[in-house]
N, C-alpha and C positions, 0 to 999 in steps of 0.2 A: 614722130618725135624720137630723138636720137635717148638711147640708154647705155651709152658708153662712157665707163671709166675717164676716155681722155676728153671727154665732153661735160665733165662735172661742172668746171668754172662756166661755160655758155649755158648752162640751163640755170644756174645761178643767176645768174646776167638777164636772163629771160625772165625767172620769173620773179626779181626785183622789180621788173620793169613792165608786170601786167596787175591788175585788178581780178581778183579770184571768185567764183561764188563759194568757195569751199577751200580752204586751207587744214590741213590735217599734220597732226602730228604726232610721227609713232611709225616705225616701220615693218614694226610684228604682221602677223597676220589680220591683225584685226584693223589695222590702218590701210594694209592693202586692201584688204576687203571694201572696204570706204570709200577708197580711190575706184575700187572701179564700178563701185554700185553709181557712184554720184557724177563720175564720166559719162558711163554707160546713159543717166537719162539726160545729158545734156549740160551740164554743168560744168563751169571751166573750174577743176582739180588742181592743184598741188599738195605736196606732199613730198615733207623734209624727215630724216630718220638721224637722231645723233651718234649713232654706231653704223655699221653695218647692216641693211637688210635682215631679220629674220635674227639679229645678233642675240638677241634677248629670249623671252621662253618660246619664242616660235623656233628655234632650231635647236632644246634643250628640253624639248618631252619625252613621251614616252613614244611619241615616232606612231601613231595610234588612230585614226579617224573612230572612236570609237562611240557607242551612245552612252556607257555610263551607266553598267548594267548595274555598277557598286552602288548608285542613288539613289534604286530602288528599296533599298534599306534603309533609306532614308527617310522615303515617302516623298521623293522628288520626283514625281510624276511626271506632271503637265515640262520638266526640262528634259526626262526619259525620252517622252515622246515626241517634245521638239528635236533636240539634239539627233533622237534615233531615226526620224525622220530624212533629217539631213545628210547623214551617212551620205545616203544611196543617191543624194545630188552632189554631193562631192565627188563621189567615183563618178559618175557618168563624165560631168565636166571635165576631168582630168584623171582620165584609166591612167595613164604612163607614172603618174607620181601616186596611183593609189592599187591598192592591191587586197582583196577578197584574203583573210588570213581564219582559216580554222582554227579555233581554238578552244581548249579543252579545261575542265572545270572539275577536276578531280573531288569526291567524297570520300571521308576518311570517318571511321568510329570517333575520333578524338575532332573531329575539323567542326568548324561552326554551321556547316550546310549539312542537309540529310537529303537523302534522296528524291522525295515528296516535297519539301522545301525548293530544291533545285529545281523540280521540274516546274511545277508552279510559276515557282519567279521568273525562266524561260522563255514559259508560255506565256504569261503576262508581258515579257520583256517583248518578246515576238509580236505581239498585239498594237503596244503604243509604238516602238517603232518603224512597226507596217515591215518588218520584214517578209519578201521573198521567200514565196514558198521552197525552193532550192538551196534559202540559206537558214530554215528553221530549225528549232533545236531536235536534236539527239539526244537519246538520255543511251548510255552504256553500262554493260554490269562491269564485274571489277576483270575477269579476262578481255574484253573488248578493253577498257580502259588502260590496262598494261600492255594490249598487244599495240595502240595506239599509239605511246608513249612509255617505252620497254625501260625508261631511267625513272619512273614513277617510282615513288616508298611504294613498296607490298604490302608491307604492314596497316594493319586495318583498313586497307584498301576497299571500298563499297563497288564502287562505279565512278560515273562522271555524266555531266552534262558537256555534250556536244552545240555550241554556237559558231555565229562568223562574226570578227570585226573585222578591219580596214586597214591594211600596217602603211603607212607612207612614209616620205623623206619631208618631215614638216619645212625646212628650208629650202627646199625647192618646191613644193608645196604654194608657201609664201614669195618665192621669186617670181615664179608661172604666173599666180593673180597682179603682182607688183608689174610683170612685162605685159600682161593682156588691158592694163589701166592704163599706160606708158603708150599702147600701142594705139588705145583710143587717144589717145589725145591729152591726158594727164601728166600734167611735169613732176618728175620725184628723184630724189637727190639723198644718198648716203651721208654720213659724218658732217650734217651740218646742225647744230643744236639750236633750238629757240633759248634765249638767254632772258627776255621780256617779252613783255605783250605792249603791242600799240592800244591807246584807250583814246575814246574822242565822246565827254560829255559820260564818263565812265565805263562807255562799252566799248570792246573790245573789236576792234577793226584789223587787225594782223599783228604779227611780231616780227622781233628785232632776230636776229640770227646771223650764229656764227659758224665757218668754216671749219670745220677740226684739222682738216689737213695742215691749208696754208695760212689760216687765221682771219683771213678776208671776212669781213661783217655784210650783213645786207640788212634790208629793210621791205617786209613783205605783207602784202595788203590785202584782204578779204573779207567779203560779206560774213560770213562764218568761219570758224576757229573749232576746231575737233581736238582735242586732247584727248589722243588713243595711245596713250604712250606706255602701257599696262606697267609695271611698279612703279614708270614713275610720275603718275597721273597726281598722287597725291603731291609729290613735289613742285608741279606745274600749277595744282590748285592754291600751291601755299604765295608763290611768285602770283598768282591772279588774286589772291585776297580772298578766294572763296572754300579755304580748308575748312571747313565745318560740316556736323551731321556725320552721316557717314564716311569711312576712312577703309584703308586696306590693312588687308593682314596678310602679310609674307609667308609662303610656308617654301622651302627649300624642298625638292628631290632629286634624287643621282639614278645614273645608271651605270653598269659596268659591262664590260665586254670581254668575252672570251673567243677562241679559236673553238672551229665546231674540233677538232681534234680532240680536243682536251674537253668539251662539253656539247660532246653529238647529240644534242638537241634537235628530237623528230619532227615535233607538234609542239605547236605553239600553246601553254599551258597557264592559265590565271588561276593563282592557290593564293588559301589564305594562310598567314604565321602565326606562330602565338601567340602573339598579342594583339590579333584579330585586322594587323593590317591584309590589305589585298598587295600580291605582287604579280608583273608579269615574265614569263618567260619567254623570248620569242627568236625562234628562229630564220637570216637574212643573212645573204648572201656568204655563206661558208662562215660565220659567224653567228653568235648567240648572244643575247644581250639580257640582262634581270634586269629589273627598275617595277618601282620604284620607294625611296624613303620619304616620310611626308614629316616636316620638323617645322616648329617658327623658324623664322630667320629675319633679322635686324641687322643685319651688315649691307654692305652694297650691292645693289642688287645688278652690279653690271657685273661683277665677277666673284660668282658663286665659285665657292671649291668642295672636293669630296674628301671629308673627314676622313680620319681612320678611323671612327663610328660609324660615320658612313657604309663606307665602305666593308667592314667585321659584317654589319648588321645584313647588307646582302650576300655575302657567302655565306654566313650563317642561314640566310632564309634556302637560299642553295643546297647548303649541305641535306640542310632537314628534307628538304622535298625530294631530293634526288642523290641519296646518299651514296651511291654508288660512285659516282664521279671525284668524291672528295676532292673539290677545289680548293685553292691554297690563295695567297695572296698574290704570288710571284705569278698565277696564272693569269691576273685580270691584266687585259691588252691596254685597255682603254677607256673611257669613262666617260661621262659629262655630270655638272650640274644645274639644275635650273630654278627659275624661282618662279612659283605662282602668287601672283597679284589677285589674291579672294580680298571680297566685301567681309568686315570685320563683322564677326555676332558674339557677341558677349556670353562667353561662360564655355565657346566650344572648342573643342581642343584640335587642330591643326585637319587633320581627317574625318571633320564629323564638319566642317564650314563647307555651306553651299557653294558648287560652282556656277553659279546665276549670276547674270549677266544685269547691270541698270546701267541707266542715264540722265546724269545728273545734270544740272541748267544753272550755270550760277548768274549774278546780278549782272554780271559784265557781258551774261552772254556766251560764256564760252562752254561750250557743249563737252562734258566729260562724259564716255564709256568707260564701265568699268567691271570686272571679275570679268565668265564667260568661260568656253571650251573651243579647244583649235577645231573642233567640226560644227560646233556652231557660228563660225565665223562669219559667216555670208549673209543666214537670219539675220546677226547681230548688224552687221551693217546697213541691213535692209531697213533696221528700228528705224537707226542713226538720220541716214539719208529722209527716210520719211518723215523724221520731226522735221530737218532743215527744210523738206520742200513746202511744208507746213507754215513754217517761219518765214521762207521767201515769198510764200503765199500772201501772209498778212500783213508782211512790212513793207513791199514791194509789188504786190501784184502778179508776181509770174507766175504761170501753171507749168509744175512740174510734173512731170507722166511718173506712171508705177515702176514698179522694181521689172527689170529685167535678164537679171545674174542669174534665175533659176535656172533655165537651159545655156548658157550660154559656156560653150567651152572657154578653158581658159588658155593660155597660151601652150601650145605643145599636145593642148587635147582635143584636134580637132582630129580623130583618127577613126568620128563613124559612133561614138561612146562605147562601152563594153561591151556589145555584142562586137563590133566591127575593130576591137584592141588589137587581137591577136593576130588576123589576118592581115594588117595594115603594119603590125611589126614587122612578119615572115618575108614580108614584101621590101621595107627597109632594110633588112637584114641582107636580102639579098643583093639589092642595091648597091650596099657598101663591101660586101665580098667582091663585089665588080668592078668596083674599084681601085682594090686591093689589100683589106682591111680582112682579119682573120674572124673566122664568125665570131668567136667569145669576143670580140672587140669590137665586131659592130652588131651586137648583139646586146652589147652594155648601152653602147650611145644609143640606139634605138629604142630602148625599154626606159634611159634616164632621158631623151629629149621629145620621146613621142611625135608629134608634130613638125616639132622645130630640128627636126635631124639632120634634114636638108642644105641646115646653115649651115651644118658641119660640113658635112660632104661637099658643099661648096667650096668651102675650102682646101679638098683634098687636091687639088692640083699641084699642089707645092710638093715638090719633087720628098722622096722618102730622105733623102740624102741631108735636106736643109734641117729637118725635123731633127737628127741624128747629130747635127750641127750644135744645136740647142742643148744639146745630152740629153733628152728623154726624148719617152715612143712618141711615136706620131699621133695616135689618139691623144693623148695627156695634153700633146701641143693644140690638137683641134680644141678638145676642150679648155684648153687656157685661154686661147683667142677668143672663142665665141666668148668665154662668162664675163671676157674683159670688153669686148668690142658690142657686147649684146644683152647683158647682165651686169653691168656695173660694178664687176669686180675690182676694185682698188686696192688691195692689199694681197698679200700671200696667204693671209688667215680666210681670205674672204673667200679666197677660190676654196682650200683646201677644207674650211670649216661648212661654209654654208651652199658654194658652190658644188662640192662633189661629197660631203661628208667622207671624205677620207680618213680626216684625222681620227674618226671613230671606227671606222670600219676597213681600212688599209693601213693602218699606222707606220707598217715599213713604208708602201711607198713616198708616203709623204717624207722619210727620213730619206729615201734613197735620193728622190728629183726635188727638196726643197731650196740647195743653191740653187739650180738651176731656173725651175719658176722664178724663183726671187728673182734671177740674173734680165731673164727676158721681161718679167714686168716691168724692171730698172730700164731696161733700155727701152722699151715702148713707148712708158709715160714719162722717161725725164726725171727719175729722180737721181738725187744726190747721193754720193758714198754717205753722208750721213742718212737721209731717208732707210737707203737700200739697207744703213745695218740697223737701224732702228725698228724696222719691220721683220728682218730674222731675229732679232731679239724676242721679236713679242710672239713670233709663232714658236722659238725655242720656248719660249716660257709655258704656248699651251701643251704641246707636247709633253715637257713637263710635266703640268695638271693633270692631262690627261693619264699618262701612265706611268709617271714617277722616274723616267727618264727622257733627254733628248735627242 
């Protein structure tokens, strides 16, 4: 199955023109998830996304595979131990997009944890999520905790608990499961929206759907209908007639981004603030990044922005924790915001609503997932897929087999899983020095393609000269091709945002080469001087967002 930008209208074309056992809608994580759970035991897949891939809160977290050690305060048990559980199946499947992060858990006289508190909860934490003896917790006194993390407050400093969570690149993350669904066999297609649902005797048999790009409608047909589309499942419910019962509740969070210069962050640190929110601080690749704010939000959930509330409220958590640095406004490089789509509970205020996952059944049939956490993504698919093969069981007769996602690398993580990462990089890395790629350069594409590095280097044959033609490096240019010819990049935002996350964590280069991208996608795929300047309009605009200039 082709996953290329310039093959968006022929898979359109395709899957107008087939009968589906599974039609899903929603391109975050947890739709990709779907696709390949419901591929994988045989089921013919599609799956339409009305933005870009991963556009929504799957490339707007906190960037984190983590279990959710803050739900143990909750008494969110039995999600602790699912979710922490999962972890450690997400990294095996995909070491290149996931990364073991120590992180530290400071106690202060004044802080809401005491040290017998932390350790406990820890221990417990280490328990339900079956952590790895090599990743269980550390408790530190207060000189081990300052030497660990030398921009810590000193002041009333105790100690610290020592854990691991998981840091990842959530949008590539979700691209990787989206190419390894594609690659079985699953049709899935960016910027085209469900506008209606087909109904026949009141149940729901496929929907109507339109093109964002070029405006082209289709008509598309399926035994099942998934609405995974996380905020806006309720909007989908209200077009199917079945908004009732349960509902969601929006809660917004930002993150910011600083140069490690300006915020040499050692160790990656989870503190609580005064007003007993948890934040994280984490340090990646020559950068640092804080997140995050938990707020309602009732605006559009396609383009969240970072308040100057926002915004004030994490340098302030900044300053307080790590006063030494005194960060300023003019320092934040870059930012994002995102929205979380939680199940509504009455009476609880934004950071106290469970992240639990349900699945809702309306009359029509059409199967809604709803809330959840980006590392329990693959469980939650696993529910989904298993009602459907349930329901194809008793309407139809077919025997659907069990889940198969647990071991299954995902695309780019077939490299041996994390015992066999690192070896299998050294090996790439060396490959592409051989080619003639400077190690930090193929040392980057190797670590961000894992598996699939190869498509790059395939394409290194094109002389250094033509790359230089284009006005940017030669890497920039592999990875332009490949996200467009292999990843379904179609826009300038979509390389720069979810493709490479640059725009959060290179923000120059994306100012320096962003004619240029623009220039060579315009010639690739055939767009128009209007297209071409409508698309730098709108990545001028996140730049913008992001850091308050273009």
């Amino acid at each position: 199955m082709t996953f290329s930008a310039a093959q968006r209208t022929a898979v359109m074309e395709q899957m107008s023109n087939a009968q589906f056992d599974v039609l899903i809608i929603g391109g975050g994580i947890t739709g990709a998830g779907i696709a390949l759970d419901a591929v994988s035991r045989g089921l013919k897949t599609a799956l339409v996304e009305m933005q870009d891939f991963a556009a929504g809160t799957s490339s707007r977290s906190t960037k984190l595979v983590h279990g959710g050690l803050r739900y143990l305060k909750q008494f969110e048990v039995k999600m602790v131990a699912e979710v922490g559980r999962e972890r450690e199946v997400v990294y095996e499947n995909g070491p290149h997009v996931t990364t073991p992060e120590p992180m530290l858990l400071p106690i202060y006289t004044d802080g809401t944890f005491g040290r017998f508190s932390t350790s406990i909860g820890l221990m417990v934490y280490d328990t339900l999520a079956g952590v790895k003896r090599s990743e269980r917790r550390q408790m530190l006194n207060a000189s081990a905790a300052a030497a660990a993390e030398p921009l810590l407050r000193k002041q009333g400093l105790l100690g610290g608990g020592r854990y691991v969570e998981y840091r990842t690149d959530d949008a590539r993350l979700t691209i990787e499961v989206m190419k390894e669904a594609v690659r079985r066999g699953a049709l899935a297609v960016n910027y085209v929206k469900a506008s209606g649902f087909l109904k026949e005797d009141g149940i729901t048999t496929g929907i109507q759907a339109v093109d964002q790009l070029n405006g082209s409608s289709y008509t598309l047909r399926a035994r099942k209908v998934i609405n995974a589309s996380g905020p806006w499942v309720d909007t989908l419910r209200e077009v199917d007639g079945s908004r009732q019962g349960k509902t969601l509740q929006m809660t917004k969070g930002i993150h910011l981004v600083f140069d490690s210069s300006r915020f040499p962050l050692r160790q990656a640190v989870y503190f609580d603030t005064p007003d007993g929110r948890m934040v994280f601080a984490v340090p990646r690749d020559g950068k640092t990044y804080v997140g995050t704010t938990d707020t309602v939000y009732r605006e559009d959930p396609a383009h969240p922005l970072i308040s100057e509330a926002d915004r004030d409220y994490v340098i302030d958590a900044v300053n307080g924790m790590f006063p030494d640095v005194q960060i300023r406004t003019q320092d934040v490089e870059s930012g994002w915001a995102g929205v979380r789509p939680l199940i509504h509970e009455e009476g609880k205020g934004p950071s106290e609503i469970s992240r639990k996952d349900e699945i809702w059944v309306s009359d029509s049939g059409l199967i809604t997932i709803a809330g959840g956490k980006l590392t329990g993504y693959r469980k939650m698919a696993e529910m989904v897929v298993d009602l459907v093969a349930r329901q194809l069981q008793q309407e139809y007769g077919d025997s659907i087999g069990p889940c198969v996602t647990k071991k299954m690398p995902i695309s780019g993580g077939d490299v041996g899983g994390s015992a066999g990462y690192l070896s299998y990089t050294e090996r790439k890395i060396k490959d592409g020095v051989a080619l003639g790629l400077d190690r930090q350069v193929a040392e980057r594409l190797a670590r961000t393609y894992g598996s699939n590095v190869d498509a790059l280097y395939e394409r290194m044959p094109e002389p250094r000269t033509k790359a230089e033609l284009h006005g940017m490096p030669q890497d920039l240019l592999l990875m332009l091709r490949y996200a467009m010819e292999e990843e379904m990049a179609a826009t300038p935002a979509d390389f720069w945002v979810r493709r490479t996350a640059d725009l959060f964590f290179r923000i120059d280069e994306v100012r320096r080469y962003k004619s240029a991208v623009s220039a060579y996608m315009a010639e690739q795929l055939g767009w128009s001087e209007q297209q071409t300047a409508t698309y730098m309009q709108q990545l001028d605009q996140l730049l913008l967002e992001a850091s308050g200039k273009s």
